[in-house]
BALUMDO-740478 format. One record per atom (N, C-alpha, C): residue in one letter; z, y, x. Coordinates in steps of 0.05 Angstrom, whole numbers, plus 5000, padded with zeros to 4 digits. Atoms other than C-alpha are relative to their C-alpha. Example, Ala and Ser with C-alpha at 12.3 -4.5 7.8 and 13.67 -1.06 7.14 Angstrom:
! BALUMDO-740478
A500049765018;A515649105246;A500050245018;S499949764984;S514349795273;S501450224985;
END
This chain:
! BALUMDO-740478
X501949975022;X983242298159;X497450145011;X502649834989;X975842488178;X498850194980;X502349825021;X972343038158;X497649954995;X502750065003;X967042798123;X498050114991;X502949765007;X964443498093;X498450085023;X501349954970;X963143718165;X497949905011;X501550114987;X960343138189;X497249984984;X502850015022;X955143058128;X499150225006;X501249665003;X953343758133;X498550035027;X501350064957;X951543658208;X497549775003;X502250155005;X947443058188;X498250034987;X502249965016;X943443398131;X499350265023;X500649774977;X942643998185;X498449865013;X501250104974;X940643558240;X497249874976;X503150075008;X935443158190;X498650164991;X502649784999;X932343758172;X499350125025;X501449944983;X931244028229;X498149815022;X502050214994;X927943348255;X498549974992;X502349855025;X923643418194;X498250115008;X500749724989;X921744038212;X497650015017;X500250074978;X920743938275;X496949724995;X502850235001;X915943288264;X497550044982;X501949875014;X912543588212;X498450195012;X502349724990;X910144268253;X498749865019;X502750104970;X907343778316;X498849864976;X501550215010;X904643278266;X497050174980;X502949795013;X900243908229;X498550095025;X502149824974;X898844258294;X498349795016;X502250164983;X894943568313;X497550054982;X501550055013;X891243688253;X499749804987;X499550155023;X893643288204;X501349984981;X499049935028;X894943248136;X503249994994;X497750025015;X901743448106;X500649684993;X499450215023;X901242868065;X500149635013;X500550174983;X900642368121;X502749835018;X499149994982;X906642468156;X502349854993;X498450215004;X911641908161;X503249995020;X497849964978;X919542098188;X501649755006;X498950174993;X922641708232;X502450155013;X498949814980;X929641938258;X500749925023;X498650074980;X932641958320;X501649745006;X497950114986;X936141498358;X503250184986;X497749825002;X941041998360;X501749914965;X499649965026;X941142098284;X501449724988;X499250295010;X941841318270;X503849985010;X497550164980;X947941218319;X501950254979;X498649855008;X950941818286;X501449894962;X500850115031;X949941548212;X502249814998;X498850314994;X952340858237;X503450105000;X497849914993;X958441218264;X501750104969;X499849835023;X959841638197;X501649704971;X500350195015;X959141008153;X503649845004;X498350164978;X964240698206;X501750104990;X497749864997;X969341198186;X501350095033;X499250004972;X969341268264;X499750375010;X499849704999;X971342058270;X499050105029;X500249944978;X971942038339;X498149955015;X501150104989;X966741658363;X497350254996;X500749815005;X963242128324;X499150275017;X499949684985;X965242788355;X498849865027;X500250004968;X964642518423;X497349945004;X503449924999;X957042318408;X499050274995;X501049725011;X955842958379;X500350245028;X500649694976;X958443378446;X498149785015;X501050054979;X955542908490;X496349895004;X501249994999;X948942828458;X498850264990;X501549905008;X948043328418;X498250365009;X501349834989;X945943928467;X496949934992;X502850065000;X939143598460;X498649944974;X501250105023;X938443498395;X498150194983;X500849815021;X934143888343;X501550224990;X497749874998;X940144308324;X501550115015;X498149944977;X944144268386;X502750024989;X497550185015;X951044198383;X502250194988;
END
């Protein structure tokens, strides 16, 4: 059975902090709040994809093995 509170919780974590994240470079170019258009990760997608999948494991094992680098980290 997968945990799927975990994993959601890890995905609304991770897309906010991608958010975040694209939002503070996308002002500090000097540009409007209101402009700014998110796109997520790679990462994020494959993760999603995975989730959807009911694929637990495939899951976890993206998560250690990408997610050092991610917005979050892992």
């Amino acid at each position: 059975m997968c945990n799927w509170s975990a994993m959601q919780s890890y995905l609304s974590r991770l897309g906010s902090a991608e958010y975040g994240a694209g939002m503070r470079a996308h002002v500090k170019r000097g540009r409007k709040p209101s402009t700014y258009r998110h796109n997520p990760s790679q990462y994020h997608r494959d993760l999603v994809k995975l989730l959807g999948e009911g694929d637990e494991r495939g899951f976890k094992a993206l998560k250690m093995t990408g997610g050092y680098a991610s917005a979050v980290g892992a």
